[in-house]
PDB file of the backbone (N, CA, C, O) and the ligand in Angstrom, with CONECT records:
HET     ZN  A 101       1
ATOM      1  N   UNK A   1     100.664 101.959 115.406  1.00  0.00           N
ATOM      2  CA  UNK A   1     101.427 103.173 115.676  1.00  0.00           C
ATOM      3  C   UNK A   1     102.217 103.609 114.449  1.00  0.00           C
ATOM      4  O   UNK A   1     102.494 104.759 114.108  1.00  0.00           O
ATOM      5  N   UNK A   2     102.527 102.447 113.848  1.00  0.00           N
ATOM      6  CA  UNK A   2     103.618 102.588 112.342  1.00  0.00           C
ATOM      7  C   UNK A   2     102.918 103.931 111.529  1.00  0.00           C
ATOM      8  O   UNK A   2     103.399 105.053 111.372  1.00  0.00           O
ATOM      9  N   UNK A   3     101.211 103.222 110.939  1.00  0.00           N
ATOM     10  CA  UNK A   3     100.453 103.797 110.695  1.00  0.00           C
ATOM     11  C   UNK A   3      99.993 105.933 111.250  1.00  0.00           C
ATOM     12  O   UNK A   3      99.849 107.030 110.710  1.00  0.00           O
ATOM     13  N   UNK A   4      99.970 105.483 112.204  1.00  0.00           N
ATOM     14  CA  UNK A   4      99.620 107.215 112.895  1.00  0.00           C
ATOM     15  C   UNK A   4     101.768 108.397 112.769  1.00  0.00           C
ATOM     16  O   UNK A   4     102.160 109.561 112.688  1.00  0.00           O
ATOM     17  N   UNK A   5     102.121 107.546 112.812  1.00  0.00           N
ATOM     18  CA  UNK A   5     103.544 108.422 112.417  1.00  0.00           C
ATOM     19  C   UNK A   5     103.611 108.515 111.026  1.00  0.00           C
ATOM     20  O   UNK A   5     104.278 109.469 110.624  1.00  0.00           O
ATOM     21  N   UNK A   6     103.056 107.721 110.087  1.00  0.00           N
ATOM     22  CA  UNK A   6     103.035 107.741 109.074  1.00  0.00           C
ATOM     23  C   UNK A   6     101.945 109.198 108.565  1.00  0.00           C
ATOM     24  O   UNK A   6     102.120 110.083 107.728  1.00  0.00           O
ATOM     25  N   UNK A   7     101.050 108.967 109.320  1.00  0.00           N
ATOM     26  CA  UNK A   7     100.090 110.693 109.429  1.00  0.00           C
ATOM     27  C   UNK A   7     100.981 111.811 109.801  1.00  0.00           C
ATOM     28  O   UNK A   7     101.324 112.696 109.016  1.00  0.00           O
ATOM     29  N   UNK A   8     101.391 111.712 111.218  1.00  0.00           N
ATOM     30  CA  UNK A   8     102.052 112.739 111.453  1.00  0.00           C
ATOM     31  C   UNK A   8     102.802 113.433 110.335  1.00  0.00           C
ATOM     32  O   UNK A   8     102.614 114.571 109.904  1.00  0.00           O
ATOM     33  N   UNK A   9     103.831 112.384 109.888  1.00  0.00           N
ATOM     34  CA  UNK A   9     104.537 113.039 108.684  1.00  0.00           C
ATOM     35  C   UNK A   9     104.172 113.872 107.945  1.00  0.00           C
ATOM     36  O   UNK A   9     104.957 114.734 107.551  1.00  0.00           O
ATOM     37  N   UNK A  10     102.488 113.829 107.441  1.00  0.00           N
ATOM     38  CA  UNK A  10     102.345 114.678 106.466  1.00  0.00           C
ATOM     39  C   UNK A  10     101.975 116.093 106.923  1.00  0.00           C
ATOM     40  O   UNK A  10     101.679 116.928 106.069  1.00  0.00           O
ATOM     41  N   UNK A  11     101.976 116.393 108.167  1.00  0.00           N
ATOM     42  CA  UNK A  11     101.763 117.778 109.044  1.00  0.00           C
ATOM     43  C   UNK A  11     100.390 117.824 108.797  1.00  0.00           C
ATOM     44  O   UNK A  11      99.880 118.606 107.994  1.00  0.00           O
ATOM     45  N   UNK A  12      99.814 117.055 109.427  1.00  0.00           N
ATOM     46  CA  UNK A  12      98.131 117.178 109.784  1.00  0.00           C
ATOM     47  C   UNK A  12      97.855 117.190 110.915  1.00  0.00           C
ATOM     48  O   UNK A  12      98.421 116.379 111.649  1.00  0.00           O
ATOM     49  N   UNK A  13      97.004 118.002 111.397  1.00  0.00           N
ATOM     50  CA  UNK A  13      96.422 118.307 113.388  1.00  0.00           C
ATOM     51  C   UNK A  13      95.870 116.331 113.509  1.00  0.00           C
ATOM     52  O   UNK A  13      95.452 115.393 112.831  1.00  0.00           O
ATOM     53  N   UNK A  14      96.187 116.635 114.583  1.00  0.00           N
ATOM     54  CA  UNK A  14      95.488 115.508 115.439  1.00  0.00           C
ATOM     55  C   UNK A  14      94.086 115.058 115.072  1.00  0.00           C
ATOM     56  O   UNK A  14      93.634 113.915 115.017  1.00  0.00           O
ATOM     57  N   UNK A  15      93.368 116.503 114.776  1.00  0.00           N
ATOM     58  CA  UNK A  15      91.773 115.995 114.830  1.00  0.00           C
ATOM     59  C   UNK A  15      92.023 115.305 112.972  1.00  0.00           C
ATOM     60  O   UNK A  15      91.495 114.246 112.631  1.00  0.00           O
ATOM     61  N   UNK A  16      92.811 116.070 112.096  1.00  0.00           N
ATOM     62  CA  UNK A  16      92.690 115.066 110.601  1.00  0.00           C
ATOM     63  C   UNK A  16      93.102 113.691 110.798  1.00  0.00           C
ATOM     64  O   UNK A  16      92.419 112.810 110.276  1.00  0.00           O
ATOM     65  N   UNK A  17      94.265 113.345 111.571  1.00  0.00           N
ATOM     66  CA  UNK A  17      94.326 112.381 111.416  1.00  0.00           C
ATOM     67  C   UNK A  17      93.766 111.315 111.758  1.00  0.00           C
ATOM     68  O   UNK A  17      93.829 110.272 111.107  1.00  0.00           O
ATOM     69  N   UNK A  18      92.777 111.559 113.483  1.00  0.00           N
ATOM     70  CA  UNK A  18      91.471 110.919 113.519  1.00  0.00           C
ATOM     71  C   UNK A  18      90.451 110.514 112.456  1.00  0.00           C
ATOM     72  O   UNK A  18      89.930 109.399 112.403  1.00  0.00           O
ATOM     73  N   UNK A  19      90.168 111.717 111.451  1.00  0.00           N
ATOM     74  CA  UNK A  19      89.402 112.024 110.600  1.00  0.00           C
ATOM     75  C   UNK A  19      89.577 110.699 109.355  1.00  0.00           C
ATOM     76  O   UNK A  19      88.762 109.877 108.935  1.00  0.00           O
ATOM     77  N   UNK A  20      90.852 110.924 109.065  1.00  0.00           N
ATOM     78  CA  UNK A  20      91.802 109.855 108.177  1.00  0.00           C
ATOM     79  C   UNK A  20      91.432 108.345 108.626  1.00  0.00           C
ATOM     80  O   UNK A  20      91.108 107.399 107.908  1.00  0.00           O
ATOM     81  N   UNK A  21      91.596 108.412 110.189  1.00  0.00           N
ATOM     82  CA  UNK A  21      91.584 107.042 110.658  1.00  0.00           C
ATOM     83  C   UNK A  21      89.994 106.752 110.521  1.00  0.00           C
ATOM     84  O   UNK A  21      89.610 105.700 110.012  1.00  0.00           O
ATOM     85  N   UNK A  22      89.061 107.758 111.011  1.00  0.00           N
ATOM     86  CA  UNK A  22      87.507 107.142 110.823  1.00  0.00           C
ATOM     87  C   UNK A  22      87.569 106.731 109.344  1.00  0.00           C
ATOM     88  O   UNK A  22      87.149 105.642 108.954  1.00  0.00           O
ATOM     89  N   UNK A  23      88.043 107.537 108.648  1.00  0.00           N
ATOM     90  CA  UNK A  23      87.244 107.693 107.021  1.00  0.00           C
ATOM     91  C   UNK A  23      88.284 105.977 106.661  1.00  0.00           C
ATOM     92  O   UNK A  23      87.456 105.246 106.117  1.00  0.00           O
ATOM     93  N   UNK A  24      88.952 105.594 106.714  1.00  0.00           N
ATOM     94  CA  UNK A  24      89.663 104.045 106.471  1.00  0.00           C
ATOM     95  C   UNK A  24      88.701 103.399 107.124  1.00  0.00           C
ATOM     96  O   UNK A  24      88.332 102.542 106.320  1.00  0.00           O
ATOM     97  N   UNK A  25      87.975 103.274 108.242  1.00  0.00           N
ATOM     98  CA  UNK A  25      87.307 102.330 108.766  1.00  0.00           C
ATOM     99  C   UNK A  25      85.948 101.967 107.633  1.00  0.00           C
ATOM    100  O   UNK A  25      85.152 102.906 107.641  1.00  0.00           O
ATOM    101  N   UNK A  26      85.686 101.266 107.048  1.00  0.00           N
ATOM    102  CA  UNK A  26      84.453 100.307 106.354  1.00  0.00           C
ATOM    103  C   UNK A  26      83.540 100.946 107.293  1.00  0.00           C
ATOM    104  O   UNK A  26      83.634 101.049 108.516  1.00  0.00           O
ATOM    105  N   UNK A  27      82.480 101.427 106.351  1.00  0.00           N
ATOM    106  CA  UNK A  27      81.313 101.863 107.038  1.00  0.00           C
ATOM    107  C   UNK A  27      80.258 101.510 105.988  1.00  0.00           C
ATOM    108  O   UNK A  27      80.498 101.759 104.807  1.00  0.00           O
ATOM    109  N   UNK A  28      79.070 100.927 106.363  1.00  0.00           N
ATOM    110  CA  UNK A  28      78.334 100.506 105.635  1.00  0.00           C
ATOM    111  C   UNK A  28      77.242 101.279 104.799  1.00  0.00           C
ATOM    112  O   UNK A  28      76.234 101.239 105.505  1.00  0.00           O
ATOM    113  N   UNK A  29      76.947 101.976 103.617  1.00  0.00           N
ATOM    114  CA  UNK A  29      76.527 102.344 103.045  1.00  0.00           C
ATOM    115  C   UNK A  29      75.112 102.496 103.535  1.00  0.00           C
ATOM    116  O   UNK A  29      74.612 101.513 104.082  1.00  0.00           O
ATOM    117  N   UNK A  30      74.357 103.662 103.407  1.00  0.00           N
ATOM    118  CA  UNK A  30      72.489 103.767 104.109  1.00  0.00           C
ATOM    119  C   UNK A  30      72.173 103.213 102.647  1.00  0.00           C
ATOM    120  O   UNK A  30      72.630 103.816 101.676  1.00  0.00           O
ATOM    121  N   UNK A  31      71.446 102.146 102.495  1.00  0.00           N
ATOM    122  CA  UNK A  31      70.213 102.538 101.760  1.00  0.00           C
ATOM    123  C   UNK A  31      69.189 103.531 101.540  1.00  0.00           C
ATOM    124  O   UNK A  31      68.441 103.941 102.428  1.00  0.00           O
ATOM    125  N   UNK A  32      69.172 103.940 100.238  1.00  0.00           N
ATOM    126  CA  UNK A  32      67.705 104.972 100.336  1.00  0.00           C
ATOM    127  C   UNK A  32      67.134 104.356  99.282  1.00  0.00           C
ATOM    128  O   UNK A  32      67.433 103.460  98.492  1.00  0.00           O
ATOM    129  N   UNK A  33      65.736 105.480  99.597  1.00  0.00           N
ATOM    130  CA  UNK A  33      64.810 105.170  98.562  1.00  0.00           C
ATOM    131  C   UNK A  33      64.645 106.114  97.525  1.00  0.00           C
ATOM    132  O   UNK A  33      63.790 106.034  96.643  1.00  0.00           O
ATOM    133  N   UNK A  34      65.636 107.170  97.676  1.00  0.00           N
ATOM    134  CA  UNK A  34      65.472 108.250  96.605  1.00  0.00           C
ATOM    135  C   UNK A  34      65.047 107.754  95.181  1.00  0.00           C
ATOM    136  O   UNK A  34      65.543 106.744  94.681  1.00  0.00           O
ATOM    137  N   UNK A  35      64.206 108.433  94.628  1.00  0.00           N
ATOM    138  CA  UNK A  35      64.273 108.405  93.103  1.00  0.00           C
ATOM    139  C   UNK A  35      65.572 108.767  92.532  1.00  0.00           C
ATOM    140  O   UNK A  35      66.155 109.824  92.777  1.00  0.00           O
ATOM    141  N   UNK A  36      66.150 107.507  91.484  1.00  0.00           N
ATOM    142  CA  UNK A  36      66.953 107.991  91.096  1.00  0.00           C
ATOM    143  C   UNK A  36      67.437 107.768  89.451  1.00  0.00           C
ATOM    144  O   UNK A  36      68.535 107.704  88.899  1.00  0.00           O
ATOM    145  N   UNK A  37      66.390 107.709  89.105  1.00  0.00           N
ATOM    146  CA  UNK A  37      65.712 107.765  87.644  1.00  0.00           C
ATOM    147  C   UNK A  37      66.579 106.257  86.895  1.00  0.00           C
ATOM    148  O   UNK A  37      66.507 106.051  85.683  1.00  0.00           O
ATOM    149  N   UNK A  38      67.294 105.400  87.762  1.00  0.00           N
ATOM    150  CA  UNK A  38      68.246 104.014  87.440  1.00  0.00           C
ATOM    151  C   UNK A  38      67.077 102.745  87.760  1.00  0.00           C
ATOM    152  O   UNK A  38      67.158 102.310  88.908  1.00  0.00           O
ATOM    153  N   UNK A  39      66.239 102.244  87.074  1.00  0.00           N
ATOM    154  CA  UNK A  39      65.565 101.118  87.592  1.00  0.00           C
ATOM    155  C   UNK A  39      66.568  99.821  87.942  1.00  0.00           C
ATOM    156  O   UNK A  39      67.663  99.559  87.444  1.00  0.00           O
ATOM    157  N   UNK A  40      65.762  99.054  89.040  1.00  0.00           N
ATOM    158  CA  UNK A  40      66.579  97.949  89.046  1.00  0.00           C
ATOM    159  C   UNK A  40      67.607  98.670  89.561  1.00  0.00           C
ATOM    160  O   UNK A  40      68.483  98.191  88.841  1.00  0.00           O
ATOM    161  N   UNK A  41      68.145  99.398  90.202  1.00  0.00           N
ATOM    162  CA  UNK A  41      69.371  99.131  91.140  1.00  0.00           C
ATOM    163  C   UNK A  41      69.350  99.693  92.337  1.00  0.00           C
ATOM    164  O   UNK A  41      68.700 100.738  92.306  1.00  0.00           O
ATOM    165  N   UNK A  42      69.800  99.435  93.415  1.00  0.00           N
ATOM    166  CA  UNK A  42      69.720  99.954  94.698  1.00  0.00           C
ATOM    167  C   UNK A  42      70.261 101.500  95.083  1.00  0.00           C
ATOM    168  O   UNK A  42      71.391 101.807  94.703  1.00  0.00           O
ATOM    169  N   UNK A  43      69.803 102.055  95.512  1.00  0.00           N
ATOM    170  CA  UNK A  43      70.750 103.306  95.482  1.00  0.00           C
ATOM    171  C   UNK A  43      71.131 103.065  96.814  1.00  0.00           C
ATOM    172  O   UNK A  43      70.718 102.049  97.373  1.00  0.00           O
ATOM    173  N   UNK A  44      72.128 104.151  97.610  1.00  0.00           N
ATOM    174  CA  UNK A  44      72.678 103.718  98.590  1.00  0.00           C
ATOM    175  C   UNK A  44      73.025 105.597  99.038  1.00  0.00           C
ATOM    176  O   UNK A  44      72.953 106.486  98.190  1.00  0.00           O
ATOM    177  N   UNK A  45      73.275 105.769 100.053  1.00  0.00           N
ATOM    178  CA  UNK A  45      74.303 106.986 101.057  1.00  0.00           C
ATOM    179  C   UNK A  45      75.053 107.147 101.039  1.00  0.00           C
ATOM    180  O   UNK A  45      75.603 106.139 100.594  1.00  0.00           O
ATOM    181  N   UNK A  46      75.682 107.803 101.223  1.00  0.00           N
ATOM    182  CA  UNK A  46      77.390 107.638 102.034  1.00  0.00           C
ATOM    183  C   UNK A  46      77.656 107.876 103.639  1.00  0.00           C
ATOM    184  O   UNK A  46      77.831 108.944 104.226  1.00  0.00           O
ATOM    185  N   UNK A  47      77.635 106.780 104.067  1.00  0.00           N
ATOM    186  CA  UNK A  47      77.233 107.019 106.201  1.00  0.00           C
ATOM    187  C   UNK A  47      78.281 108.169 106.157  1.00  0.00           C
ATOM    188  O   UNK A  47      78.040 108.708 107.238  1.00  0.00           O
ATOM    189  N   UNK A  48      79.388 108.957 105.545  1.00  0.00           N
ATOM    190  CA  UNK A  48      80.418 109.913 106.125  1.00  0.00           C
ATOM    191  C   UNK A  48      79.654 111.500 105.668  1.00  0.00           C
ATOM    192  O   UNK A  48      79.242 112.459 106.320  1.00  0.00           O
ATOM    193  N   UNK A  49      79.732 111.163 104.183  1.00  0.00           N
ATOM    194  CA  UNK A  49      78.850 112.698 103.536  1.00  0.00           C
ATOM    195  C   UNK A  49      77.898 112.943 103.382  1.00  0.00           C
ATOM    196  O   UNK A  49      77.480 114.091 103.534  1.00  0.00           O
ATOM    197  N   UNK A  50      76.878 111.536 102.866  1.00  0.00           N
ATOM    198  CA  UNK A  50      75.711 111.981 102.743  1.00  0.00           C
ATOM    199  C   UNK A  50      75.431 111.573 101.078  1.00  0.00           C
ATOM    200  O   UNK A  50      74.273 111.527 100.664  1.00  0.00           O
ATOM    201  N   UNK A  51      76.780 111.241 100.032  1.00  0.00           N
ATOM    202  CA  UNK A  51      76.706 111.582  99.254  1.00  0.00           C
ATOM    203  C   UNK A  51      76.098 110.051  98.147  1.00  0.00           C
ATOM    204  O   UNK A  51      76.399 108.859  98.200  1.00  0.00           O
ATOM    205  N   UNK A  52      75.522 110.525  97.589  1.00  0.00           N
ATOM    206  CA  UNK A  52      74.573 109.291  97.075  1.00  0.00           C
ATOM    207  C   UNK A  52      75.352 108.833  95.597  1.00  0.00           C
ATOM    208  O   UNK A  52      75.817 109.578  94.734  1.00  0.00           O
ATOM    209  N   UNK A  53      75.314 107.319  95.637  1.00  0.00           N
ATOM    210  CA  UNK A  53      75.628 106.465  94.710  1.00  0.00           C
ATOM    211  C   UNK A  53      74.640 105.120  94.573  1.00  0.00           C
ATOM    212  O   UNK A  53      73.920 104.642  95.450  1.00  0.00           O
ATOM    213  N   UNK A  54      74.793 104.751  93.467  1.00  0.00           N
ATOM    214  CA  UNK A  54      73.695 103.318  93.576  1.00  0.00           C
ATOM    215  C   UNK A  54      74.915 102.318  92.566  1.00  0.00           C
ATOM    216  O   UNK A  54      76.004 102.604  92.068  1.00  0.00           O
ATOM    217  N   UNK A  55      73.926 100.828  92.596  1.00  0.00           N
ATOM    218  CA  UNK A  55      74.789  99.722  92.517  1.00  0.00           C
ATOM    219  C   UNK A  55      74.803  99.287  94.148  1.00  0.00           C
ATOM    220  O   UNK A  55      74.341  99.882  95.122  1.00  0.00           O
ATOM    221  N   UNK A  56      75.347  98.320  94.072  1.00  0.00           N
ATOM    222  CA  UNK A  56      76.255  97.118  94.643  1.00  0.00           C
ATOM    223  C   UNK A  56      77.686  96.667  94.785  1.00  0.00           C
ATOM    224  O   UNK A  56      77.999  95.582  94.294  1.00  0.00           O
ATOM    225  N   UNK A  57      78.460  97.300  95.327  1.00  0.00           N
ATOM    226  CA  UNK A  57      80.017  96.982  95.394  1.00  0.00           C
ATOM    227  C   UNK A  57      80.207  97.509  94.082  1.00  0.00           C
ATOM    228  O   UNK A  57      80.208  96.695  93.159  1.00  0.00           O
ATOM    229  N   UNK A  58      80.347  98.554  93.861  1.00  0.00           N
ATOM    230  CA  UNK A  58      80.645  99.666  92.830  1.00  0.00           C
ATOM    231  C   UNK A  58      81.929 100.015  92.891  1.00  0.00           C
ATOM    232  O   UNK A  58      82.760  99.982  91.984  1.00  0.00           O
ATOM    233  N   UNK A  59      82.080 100.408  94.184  1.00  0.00           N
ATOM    234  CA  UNK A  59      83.123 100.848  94.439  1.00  0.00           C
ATOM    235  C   UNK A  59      83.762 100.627  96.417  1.00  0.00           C
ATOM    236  O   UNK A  59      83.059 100.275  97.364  1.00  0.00           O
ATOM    237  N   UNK A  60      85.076 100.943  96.438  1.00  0.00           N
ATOM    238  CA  UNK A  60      85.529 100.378  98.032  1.00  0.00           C
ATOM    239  C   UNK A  60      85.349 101.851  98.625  1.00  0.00           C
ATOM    240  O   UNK A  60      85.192 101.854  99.846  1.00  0.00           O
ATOM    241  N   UNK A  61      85.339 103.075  98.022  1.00  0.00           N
ATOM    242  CA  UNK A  61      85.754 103.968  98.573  1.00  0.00           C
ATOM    243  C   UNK A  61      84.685 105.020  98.047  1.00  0.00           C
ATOM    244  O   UNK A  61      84.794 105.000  96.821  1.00  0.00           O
ATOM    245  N   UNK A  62      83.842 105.801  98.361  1.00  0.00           N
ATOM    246  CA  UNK A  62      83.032 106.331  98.635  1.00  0.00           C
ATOM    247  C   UNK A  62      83.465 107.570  97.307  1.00  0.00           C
ATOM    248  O   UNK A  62      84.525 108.123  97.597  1.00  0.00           O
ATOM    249  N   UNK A  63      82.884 108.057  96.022  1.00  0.00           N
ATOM    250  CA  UNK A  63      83.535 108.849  95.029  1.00  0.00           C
ATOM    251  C   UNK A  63      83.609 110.296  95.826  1.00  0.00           C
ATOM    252  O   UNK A  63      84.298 111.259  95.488  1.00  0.00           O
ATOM    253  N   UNK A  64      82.949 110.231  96.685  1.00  0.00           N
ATOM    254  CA  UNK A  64      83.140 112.021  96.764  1.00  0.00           C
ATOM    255  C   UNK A  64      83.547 112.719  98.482  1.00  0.00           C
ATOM    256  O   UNK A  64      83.477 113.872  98.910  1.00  0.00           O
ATOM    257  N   UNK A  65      83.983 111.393  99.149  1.00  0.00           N
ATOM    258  CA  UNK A  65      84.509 111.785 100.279  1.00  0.00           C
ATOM    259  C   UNK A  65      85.613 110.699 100.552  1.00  0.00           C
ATOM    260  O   UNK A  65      86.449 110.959 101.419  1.00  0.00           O
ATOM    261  N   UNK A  66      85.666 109.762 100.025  1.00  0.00           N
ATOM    262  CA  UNK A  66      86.874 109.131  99.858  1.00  0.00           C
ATOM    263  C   UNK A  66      86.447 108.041 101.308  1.00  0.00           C
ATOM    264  O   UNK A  66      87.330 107.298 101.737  1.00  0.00           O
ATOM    265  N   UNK A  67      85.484 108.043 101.764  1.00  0.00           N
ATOM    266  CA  UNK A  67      84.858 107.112 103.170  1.00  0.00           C
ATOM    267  C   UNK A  67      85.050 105.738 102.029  1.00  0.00           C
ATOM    268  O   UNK A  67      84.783 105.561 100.841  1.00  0.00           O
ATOM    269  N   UNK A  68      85.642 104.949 103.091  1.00  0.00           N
ATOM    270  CA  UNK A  68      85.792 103.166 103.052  1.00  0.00           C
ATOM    271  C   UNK A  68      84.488 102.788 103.249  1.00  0.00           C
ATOM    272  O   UNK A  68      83.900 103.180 104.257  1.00  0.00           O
ATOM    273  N   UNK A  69      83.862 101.981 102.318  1.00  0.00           N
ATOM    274  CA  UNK A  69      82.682 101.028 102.488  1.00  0.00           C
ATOM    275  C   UNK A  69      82.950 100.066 102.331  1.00  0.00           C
ATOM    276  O   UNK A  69      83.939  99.575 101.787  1.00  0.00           O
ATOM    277  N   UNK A  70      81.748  99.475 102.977  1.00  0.00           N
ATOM    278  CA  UNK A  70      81.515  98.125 103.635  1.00  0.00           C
ATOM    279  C   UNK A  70      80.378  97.184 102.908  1.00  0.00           C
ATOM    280  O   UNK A  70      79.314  96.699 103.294  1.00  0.00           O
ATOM    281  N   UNK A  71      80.938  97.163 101.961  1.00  0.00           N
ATOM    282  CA  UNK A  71      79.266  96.399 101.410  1.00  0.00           C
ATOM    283  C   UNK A  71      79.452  94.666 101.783  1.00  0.00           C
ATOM    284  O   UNK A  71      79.406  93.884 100.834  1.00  0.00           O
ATOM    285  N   UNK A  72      79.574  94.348 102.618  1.00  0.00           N
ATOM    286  CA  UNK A  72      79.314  93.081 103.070  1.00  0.00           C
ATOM    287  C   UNK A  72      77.709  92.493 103.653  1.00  0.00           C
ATOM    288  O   UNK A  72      77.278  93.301 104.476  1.00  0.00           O
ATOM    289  N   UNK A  73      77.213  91.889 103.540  1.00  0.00           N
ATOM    290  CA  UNK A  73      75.860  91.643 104.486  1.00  0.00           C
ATOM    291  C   UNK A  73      76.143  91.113 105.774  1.00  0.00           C
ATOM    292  O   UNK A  73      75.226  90.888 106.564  1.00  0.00           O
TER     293      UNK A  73
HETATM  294 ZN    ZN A 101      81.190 110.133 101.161  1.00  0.00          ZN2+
END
């Protein structure tokens, strides 16, 4: 609850701060198979945008929607 008053504060509707709360939750990256002209490395999704990155635990937070990943197996 600490957490969700801590939203409120910043004057965001109800549905952002849901939004806030999904996008913190670890979500596990799609694999794809796109060409992505990088041999040798995995490329990956973004389960929130869509938005494609490759590597392996690159990063915790998704560069272009700010979605929490999960790269755990
Ligand atoms: Zn994203």
């Amino acid at each position: 609850m600490e957490v969700l008053a801590k939203y409120e504060e910043t004057g965001l509707t109800p549905e952002q701060v849901q939004e806030l709360k999904e996008r913190d939750t670890a979500k596990r990256p799609i694999k794809t198979t796109d060409e992505t002209g990088i041999k040798y490395t995995d490329s990956y999704r973004c389960p929130n945008c869509g938005g494609n990155f490759t590597g392996t635990g690159i990063a915790d937070y998704c560069y272009h929607c700010g979605q929490r990943l999960d790269w755990s197996e």
